[in-house]
Residue frames as a rotation matrix with the C-alpha (Angstrom) as fourth column:
UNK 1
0.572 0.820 0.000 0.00
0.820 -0.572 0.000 0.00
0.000 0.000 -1.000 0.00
UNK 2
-0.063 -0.888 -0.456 3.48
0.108 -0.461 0.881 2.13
-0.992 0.006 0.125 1.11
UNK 3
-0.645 -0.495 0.582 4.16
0.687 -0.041 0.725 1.50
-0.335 0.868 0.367 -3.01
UNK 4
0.159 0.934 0.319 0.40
0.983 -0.122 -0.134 3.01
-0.086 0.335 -0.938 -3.99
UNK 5
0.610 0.474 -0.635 0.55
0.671 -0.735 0.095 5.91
-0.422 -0.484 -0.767 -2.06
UNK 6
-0.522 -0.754 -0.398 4.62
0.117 -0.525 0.843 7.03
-0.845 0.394 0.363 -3.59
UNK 7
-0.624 -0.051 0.780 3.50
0.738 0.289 0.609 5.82
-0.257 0.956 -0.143 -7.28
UNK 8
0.224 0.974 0.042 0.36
0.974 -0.222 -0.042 7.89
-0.031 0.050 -0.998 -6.70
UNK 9
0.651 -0.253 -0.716 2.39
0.457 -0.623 0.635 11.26
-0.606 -0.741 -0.290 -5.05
UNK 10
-0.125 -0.983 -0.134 5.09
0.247 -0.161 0.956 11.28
-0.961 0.087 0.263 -6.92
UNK 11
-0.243 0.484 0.841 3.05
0.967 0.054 0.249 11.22
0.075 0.873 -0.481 -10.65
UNK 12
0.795 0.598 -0.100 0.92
0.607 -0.780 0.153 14.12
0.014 -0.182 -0.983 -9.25
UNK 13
0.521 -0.645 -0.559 4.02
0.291 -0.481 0.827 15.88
-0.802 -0.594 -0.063 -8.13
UNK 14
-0.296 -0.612 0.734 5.81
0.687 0.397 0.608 15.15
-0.664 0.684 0.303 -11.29
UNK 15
-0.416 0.474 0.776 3.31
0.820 -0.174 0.546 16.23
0.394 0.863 -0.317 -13.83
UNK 16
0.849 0.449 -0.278 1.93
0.527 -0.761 0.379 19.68
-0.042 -0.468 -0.883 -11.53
UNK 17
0.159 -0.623 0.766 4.07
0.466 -0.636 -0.615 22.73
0.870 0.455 0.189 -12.20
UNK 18
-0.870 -0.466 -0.158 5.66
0.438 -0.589 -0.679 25.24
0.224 -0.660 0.717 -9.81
UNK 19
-0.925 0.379 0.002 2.54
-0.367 -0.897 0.246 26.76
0.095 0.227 0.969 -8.43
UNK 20
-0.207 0.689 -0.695 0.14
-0.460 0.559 0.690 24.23
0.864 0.462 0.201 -9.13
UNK 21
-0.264 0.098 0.959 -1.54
-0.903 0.324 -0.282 21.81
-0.338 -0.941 0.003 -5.95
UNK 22
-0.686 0.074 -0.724 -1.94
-0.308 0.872 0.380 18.46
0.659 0.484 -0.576 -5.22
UNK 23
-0.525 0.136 0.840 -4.53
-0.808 -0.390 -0.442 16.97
0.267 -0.911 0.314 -2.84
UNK 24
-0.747 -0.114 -0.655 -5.14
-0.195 0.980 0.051 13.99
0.636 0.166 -0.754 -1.09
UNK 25
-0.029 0.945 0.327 -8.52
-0.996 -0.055 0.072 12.38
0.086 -0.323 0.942 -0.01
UNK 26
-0.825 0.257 -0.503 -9.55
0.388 0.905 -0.175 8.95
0.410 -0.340 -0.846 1.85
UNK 27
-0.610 0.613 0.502 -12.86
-0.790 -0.429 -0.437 8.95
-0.052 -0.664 0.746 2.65
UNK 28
-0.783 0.299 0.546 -15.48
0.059 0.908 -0.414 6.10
-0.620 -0.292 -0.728 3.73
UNK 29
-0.314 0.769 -0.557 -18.25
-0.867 0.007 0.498 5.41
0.387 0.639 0.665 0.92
UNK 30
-0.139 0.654 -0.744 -21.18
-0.546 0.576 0.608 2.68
0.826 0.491 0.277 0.61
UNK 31
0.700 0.667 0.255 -22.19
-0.420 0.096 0.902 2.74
0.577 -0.739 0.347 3.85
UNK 32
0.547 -0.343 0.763 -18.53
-0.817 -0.020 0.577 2.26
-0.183 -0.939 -0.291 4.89
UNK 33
0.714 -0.067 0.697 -17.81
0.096 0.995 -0.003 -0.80
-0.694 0.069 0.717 3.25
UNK 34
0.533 -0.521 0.667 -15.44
0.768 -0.033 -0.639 0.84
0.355 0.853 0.383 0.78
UNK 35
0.147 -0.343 -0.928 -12.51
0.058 -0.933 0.354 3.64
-0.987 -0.106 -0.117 1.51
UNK 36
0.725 -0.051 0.687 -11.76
0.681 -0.096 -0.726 5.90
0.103 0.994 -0.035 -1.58
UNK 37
-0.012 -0.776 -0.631 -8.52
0.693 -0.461 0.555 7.42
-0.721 -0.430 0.543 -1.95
UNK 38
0.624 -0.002 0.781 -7.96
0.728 -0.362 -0.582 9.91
0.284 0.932 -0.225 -4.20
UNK 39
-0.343 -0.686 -0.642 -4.85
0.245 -0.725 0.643 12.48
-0.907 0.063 0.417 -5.34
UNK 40
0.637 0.576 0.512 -5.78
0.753 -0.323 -0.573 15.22
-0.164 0.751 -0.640 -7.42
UNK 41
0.207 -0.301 -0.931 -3.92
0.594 -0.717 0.364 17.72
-0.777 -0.629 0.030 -9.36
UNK 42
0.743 0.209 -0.636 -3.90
-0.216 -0.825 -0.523 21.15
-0.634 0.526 -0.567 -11.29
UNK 43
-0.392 -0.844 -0.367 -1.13
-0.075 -0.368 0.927 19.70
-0.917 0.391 0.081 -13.93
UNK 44
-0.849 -0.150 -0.507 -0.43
-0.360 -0.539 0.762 19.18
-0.387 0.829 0.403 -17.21
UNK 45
0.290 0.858 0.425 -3.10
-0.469 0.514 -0.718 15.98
-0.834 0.009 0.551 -18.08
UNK 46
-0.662 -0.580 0.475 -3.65
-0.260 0.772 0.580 13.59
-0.703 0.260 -0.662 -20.26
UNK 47
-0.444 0.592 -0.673 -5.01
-0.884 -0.166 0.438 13.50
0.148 0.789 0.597 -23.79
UNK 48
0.218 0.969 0.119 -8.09
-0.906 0.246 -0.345 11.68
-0.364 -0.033 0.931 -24.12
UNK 49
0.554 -0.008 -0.832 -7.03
-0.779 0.348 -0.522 9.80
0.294 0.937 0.187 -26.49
UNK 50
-0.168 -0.985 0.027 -4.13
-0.624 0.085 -0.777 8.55
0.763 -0.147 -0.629 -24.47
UNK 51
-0.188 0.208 0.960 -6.06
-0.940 -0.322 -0.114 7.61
0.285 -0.924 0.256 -21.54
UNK 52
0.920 0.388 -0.059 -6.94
-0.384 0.921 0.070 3.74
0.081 -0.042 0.996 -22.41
UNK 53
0.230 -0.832 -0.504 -2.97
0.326 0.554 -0.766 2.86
0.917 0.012 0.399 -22.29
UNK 54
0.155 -0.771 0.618 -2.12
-0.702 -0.526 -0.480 4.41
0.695 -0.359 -0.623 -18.90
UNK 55
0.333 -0.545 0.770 -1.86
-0.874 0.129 0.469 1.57
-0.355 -0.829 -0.433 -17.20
UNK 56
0.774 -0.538 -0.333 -0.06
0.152 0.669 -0.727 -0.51
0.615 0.512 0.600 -19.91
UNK 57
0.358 -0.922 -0.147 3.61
0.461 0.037 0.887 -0.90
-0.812 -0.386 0.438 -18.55
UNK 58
-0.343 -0.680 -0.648 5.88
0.517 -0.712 0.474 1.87
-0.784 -0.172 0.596 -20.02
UNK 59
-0.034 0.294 0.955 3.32
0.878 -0.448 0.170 3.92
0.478 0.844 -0.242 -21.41
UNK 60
-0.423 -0.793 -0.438 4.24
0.746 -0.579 0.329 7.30
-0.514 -0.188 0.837 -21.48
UNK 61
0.654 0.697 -0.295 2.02
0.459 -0.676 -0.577 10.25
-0.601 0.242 -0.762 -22.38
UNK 62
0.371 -0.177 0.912 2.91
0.895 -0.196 -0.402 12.62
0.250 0.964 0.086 -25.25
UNK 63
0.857 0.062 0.511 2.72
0.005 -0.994 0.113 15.31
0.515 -0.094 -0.852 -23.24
UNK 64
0.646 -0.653 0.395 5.46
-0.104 0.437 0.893 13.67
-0.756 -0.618 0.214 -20.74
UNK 65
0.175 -0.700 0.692 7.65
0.974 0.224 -0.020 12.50
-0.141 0.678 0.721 -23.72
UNK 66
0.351 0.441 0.826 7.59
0.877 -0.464 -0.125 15.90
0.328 0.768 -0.550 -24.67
UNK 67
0.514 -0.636 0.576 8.60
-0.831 -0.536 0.150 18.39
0.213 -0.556 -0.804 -21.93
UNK 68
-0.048 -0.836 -0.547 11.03
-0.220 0.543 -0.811 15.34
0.974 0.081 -0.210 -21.26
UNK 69
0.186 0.170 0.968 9.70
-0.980 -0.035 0.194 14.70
0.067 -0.985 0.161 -17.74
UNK 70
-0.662 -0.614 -0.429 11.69
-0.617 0.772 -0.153 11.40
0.425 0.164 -0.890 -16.52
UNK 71
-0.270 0.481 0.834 10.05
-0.755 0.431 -0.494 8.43
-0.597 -0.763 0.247 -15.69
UNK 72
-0.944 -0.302 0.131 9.92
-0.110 0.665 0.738 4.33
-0.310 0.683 -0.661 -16.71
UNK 73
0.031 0.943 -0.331 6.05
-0.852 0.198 0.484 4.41
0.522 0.267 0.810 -17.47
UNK 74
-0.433 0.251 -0.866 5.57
0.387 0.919 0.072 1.59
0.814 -0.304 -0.495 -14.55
UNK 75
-0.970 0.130 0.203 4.35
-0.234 -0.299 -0.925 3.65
-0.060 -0.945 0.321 -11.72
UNK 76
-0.447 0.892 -0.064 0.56
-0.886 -0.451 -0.108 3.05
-0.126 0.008 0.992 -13.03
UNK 77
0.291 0.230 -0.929 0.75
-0.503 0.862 0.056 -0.29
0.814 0.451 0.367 -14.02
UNK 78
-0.655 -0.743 0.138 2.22
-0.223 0.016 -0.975 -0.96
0.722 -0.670 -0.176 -10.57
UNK 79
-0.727 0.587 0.356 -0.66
-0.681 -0.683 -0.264 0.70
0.088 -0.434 0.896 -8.96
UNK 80
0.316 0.825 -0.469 -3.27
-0.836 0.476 0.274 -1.09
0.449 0.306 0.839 -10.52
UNK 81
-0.068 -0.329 -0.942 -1.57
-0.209 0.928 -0.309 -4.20
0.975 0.176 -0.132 -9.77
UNK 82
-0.971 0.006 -0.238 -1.41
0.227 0.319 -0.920 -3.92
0.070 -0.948 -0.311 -5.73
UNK 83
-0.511 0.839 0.187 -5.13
-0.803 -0.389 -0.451 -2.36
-0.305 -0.381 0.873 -5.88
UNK 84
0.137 0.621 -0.771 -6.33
-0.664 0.636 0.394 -5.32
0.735 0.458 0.500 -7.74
UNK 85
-0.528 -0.515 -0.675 -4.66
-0.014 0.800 -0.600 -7.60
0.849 -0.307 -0.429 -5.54
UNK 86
-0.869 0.408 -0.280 -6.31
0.188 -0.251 -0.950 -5.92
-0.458 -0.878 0.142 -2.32
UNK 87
-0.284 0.926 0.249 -9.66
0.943 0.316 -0.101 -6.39
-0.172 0.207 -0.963 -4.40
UNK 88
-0.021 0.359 -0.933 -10.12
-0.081 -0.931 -0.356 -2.65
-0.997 0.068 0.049 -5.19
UNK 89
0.235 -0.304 0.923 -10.09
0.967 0.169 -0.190 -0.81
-0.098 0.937 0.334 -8.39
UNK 90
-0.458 -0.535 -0.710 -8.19
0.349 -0.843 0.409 2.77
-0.817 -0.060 0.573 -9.79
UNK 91
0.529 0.485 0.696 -10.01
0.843 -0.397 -0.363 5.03
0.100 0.779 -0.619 -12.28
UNK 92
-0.592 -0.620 -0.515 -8.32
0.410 -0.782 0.470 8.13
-0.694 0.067 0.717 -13.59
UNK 93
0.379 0.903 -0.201 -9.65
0.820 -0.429 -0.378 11.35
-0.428 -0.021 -0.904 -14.58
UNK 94
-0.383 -0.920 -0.086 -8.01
0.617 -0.324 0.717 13.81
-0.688 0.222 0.691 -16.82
UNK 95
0.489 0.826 0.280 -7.93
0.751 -0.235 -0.617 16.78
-0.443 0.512 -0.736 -18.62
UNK 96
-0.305 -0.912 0.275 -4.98
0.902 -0.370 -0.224 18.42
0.306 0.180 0.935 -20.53
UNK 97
-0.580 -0.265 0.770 -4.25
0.099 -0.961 -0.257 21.73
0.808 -0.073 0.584 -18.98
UNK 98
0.340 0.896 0.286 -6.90
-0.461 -0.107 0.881 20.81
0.820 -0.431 0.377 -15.93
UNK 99
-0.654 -0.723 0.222 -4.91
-0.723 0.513 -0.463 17.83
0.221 -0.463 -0.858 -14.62
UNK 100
-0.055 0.112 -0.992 -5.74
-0.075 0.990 0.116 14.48
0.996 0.081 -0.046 -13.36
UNK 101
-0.307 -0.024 0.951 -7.39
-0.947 0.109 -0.303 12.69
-0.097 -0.994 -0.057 -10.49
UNK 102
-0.623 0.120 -0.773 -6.56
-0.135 0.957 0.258 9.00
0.771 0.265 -0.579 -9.79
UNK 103
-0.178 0.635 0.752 -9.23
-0.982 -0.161 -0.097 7.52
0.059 -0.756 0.652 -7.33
UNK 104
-0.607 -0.255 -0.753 -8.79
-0.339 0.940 -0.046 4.29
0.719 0.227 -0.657 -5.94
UNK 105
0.187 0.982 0.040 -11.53
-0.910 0.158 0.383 2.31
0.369 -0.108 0.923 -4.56
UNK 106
-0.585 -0.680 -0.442 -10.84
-0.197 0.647 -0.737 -0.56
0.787 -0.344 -0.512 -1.38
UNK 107
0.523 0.820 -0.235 -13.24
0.074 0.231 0.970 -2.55
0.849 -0.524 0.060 0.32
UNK 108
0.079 -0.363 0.928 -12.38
-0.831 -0.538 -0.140 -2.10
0.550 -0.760 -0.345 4.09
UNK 109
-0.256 -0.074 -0.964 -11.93
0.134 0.985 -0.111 -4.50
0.957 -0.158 -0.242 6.78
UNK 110
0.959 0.122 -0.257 -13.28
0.258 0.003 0.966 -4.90
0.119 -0.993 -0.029 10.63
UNK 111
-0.184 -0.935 0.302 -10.38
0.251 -0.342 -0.906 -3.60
0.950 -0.091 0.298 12.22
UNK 112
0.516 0.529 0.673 -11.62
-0.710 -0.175 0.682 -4.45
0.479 -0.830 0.286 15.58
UNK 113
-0.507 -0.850 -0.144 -9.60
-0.789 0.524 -0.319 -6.83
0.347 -0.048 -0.937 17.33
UNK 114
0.140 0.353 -0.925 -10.14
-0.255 0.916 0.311 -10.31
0.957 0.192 0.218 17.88
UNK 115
0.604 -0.093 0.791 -10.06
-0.794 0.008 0.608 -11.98
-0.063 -0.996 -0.069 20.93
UNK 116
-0.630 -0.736 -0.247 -7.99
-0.776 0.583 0.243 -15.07
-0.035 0.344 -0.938 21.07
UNK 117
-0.510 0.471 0.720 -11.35
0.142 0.871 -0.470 -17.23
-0.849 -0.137 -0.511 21.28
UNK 118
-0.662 0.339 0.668 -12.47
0.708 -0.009 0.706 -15.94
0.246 0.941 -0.234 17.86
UNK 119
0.494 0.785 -0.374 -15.03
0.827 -0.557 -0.078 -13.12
-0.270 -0.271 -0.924 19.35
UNK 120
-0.059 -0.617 0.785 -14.35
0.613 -0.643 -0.460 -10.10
0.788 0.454 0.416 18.42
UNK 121
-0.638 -0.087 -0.765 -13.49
0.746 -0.313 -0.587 -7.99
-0.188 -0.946 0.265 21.32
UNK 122
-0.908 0.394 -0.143 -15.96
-0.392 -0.919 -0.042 -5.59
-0.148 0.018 0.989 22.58
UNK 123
-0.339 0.627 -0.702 -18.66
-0.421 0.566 0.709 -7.77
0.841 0.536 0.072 20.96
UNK 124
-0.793 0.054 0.607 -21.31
-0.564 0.313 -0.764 -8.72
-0.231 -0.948 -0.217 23.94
């Protein structure tokens, strides 16, 4: 999850000019049963067009190729790869010159503790 959050940061950061903001949201949805993360931010974006490859492995936006902004095209394909794993899914939002919010989408877990007889503690 540690990997998500850089791959997620660091993009935004990357692609958001001097000046520009990023901002990060977790909040609880569907009655709780789901957290949604989301980083948003005012850079450059991503043509439409472009938007069905971004989480191919080293795809690489035009606009990125372009101002030469470094990077191996695997941070997204990463991404996707630990959110699937933890049953979620990532959707990305974009809009050249608007920028881009990814929003990732993770069912939650009790996070009550257990007792050692299988009850969950607290539970009467």
């Amino acid at each position: 999850m540690e990997r998500l959050v850089v791959n997620l940061l660091s993009n935004a950061v990357k692609f958001t000019d001097d000046g520009g903001s990023v901002t990060v949201t977790l909040v609880a949805e569907d009655g709780a049963t789901h957290s949604v993360l989301r980083v948003a931010d005012t850079g450059i974006g991503i043509p439409e067009e472009e938007q069905g490859q971004l989480f191919t492995r080293f795809f690489r936006s035009s606009l990125a190729q372009r101002r030469a902004i470094q990077g191996s095209g695997l941070g997204l394909s990463i991404s996707r790869g630990i959110v699937e794993h933890h049953g979620g899914t990532i959707e990305v939002a974009s809009a050249v010159g608007v920028g881009t919010t990814v929003a990732v989408r993770l069912p939650r877990r009790d996070t009550r503790p257990v007792a050692p007889s299988g009850l969950t503690a607290g539970a009467g």
